[in-house]
Structures are given as C-alpha cells and as structure tokens.
C-alpha positions as CSV (number, residue, x, y, z in Angstrom):
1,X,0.0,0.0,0.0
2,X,2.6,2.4,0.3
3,X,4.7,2.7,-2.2
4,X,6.7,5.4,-4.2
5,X,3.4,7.5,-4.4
6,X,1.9,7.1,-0.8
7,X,5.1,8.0,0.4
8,X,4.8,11.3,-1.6
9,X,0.8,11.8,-0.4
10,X,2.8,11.3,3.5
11,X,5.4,13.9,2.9
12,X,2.7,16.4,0.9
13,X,0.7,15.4,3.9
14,X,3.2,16.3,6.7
15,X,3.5,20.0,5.0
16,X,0.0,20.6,5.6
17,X,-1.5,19.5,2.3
18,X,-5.2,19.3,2.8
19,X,-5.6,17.5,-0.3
20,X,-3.1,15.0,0.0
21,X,-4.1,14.4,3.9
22,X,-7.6,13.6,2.8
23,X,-6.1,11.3,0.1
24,X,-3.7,10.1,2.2
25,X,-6.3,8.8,5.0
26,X,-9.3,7.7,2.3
27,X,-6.3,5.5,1.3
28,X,-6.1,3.8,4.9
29,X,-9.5,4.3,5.3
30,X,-10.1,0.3,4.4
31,X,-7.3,-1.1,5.5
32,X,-8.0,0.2,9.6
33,X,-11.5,-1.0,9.1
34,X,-10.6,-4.1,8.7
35,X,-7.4,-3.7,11.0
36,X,-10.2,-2.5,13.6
37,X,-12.4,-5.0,13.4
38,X,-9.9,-7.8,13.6
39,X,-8.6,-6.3,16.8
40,X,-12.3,-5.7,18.8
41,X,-14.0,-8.1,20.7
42,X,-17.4,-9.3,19.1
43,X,-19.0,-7.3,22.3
44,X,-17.4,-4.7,21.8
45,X,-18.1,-4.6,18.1
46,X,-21.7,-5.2,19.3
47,X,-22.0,-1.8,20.9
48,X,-19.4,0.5,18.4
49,X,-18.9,-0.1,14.6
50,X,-15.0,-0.7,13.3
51,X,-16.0,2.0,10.5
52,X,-17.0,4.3,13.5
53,X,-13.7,3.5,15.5
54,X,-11.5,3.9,12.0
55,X,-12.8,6.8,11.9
56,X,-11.7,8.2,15.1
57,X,-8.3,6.8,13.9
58,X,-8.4,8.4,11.2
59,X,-9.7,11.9,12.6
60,X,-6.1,11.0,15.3
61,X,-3.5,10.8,12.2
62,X,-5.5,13.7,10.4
63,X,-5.0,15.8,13.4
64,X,-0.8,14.5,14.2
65,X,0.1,14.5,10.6
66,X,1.5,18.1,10.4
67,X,3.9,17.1,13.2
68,X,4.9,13.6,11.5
69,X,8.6,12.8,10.7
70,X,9.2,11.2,7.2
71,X,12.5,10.5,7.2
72,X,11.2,6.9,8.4
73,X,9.9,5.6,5.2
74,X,7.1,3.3,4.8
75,X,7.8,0.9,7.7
76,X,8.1,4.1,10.1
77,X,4.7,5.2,9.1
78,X,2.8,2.3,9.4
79,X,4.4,1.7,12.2
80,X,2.9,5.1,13.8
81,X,-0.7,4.5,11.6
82,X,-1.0,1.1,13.8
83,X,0.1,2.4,17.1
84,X,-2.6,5.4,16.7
85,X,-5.1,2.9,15.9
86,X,-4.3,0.5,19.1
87,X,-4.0,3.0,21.7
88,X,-7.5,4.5,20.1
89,X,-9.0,0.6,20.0
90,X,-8.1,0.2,23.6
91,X,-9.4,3.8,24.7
92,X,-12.5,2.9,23.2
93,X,-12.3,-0.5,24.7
94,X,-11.8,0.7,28.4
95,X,-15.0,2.9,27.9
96,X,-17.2,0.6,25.8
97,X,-18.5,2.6,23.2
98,X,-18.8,6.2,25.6
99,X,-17.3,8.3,22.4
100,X,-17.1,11.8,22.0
101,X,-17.2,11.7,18.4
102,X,-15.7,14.5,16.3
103,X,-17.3,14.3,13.2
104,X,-15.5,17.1,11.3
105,X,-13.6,15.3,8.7
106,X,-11.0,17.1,6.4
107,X,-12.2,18.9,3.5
108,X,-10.9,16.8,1.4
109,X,-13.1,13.7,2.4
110,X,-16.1,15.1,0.9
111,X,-14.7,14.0,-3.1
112,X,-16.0,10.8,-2.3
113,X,-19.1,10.0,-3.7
114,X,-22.2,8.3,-2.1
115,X,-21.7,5.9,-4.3
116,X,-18.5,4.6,-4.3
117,X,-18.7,5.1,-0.1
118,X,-21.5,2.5,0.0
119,X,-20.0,-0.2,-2.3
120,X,-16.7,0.4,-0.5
121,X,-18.3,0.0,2.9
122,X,-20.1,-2.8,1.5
123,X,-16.8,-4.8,0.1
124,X,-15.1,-4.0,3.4
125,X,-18.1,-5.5,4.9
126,X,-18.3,-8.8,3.0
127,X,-14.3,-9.0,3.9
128,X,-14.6,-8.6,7.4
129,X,-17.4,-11.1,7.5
130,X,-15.5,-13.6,5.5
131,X,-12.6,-12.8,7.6
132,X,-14.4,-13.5,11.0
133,X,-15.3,-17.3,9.7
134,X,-11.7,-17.8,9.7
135,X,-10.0,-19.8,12.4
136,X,-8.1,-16.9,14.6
137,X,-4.2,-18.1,13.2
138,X,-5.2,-17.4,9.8
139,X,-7.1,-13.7,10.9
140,X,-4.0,-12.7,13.1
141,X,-1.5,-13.9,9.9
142,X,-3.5,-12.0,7.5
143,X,-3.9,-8.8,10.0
144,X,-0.1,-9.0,10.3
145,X,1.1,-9.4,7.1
146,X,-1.6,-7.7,4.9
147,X,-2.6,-5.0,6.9
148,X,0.0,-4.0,9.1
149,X,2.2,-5.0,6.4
150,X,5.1,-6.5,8.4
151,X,8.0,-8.4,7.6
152,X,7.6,-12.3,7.7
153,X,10.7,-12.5,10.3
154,X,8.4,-9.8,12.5
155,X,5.2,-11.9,12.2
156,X,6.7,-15.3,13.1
157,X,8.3,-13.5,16.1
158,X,5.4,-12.1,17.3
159,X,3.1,-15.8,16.4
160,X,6.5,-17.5,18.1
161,X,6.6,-19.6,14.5
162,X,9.6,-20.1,12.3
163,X,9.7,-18.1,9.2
164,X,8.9,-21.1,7.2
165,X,6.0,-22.1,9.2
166,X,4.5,-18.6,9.3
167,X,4.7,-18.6,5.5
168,X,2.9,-21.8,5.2
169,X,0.5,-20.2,7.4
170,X,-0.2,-17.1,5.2
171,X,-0.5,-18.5,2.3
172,X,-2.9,-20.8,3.8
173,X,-5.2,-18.2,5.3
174,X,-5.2,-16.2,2.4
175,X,-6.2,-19.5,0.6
176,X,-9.2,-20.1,3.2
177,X,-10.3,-16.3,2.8
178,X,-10.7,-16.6,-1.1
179,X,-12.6,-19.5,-0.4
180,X,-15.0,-17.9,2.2
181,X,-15.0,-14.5,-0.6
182,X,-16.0,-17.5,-3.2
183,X,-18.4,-19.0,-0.8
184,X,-20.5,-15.6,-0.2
185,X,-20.0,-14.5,-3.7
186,X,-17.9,-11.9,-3.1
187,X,-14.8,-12.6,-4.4
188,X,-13.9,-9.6,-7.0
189,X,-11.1,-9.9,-9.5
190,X,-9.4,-6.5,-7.8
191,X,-9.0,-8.0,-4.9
192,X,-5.5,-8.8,-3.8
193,X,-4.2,-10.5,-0.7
C-alpha cells in the first residue's frame, strides 16, 4: 500500500497539504476497518462499529500529521498508523463505546461519492465477515502481514513460529479467505491478498 506515491501523499501530507491528507487517510481508510475489526472483541463490536472506530483513527492521524517525521519511510509510518489505531481501540475499549465523536472530517473527504462510499463500505463488509469465519491463526497472519504490512521475520516473532511455518500459514489463510470470498459470492477480480 505504500509505495513510491503514498510515500509522496505522507510527505505532501506532513507539510500541511489538505488534499493530500484527505487522500492520504481515504487510502487507509479500508485497511484500519478491517485492522479495527480484527482487533475488537465481538461485544465490543456489538455496541461501536470498526467503520466508527476507523474513523476516530483516522480523525487522530489527520490531526498528528503536520507534526509527523518522514524521514522513516514506509515501515516508520505504518508503524505510527497502527500504534494510533491500538491506543484508540483500547481507549475505546476501556469505555465501551462512551465516544465523544468528532465528526468534522477534512475537506478533502467530501470527493468521495455516495456511491462509491457505499460499495466500498459494502466490500469492506463482506471482507470482514469472511474474515471473522476464519480460524483466529489465519485472521492474526492475515492482520499482520496484509494490513500492518510486516516483515515475515516480525510476524513469526510475534506468532512464536519459524519463518517457514509462518509462511505456510499465510499463504494458507489467504487460501481459506478466497474460499469464504468464493463461498458468499464476493470474491472480485481487484481483490488482492
């Protein structure tokens, strides 16, 4: 997800670039849904919605992007994207669901149209439910690897797996998702794991 482009939309970002800020986090916007929802309880995802809590994230890194350091790269920024996000998840856990919600979003959000909102919330849907009828190996795999976007050394560390094993695992899980995507009719030809 972030390559030589993203990295450009970060640094725009950083300078105070409206327009690349709102690109910047309509790009992430998915990817912490899902990252969300993979990381909340089903009670607590019973009383707040991962879109909601995404977009609290989001509203976080809008607000702490003019004081980010790029000189990082791409690992450094996710890095920061996914610690905003957990401290936020367990805020929100520790209260269960008693938000203050902010719901000024950046100019820049509005260029998204009704449209394309609801199919996107609609294939992020599908995803997560497909994702939630897999065994909790082959979520945490996927969430580490896909979404966090971390290093195979990094993910069998943190699985306490060998690199080879982990592997195996992935390309497993990945193999199980596409057939729950298959199974719910879902599965669209963009779609890349």
């Amino acid at each position: 997800m972030i390559g030589g482009e993203t990295q450009l939309l970060v640094e725009r970002a950083a300078t105070g670039d409206e327009e690349a800020q709102g690109e910047l986090l309509e790009r992430l916007r998915p990817r912490l849904v899902l990252w969300c929802a993979g990381r909340m309880s089903k009670k607590l995802r019973a009383k707040v919605q991962p879109e909601d809590v995404a977009q609290e994230v989001l509203l976080a890194l809008h607000k702490a992007l003019p004081a980010l350091d790029t000189s990082g790269g791409r690992k450094a920024f996710l890095k920061w994207v996914f610690r905003v996000a957990e401290n936020r998840v367990r805020d929100i856990a520790g209260h269960h669901g008693a938000l203050k919600r902010k719901t000024v979003p950046p100019r820049s959000f509005a260029q998204t149209s009704p449209s394309l909102a609801a199919a996107r919330a609609e294939m992020i849907g599908e995803l997560r439910a497909a994702l939630d009828e897999l065994p909790e190996d082959y979520r945490t795999v996927i969430q580490l690897r896909r979404l966090e976007e971390r290093e195979i050394d990094d993910v069998a560390a943190k699985m306490d797996r060998s690199p080879g094993a982990t592997h195996t695992l992935y390309w497993r899980a990945v193999a199980a998702l596409r057939d729950q995507m298959k199974k719910r009719g879902t599965l669209q030809a963009d779609i890349t794991f």
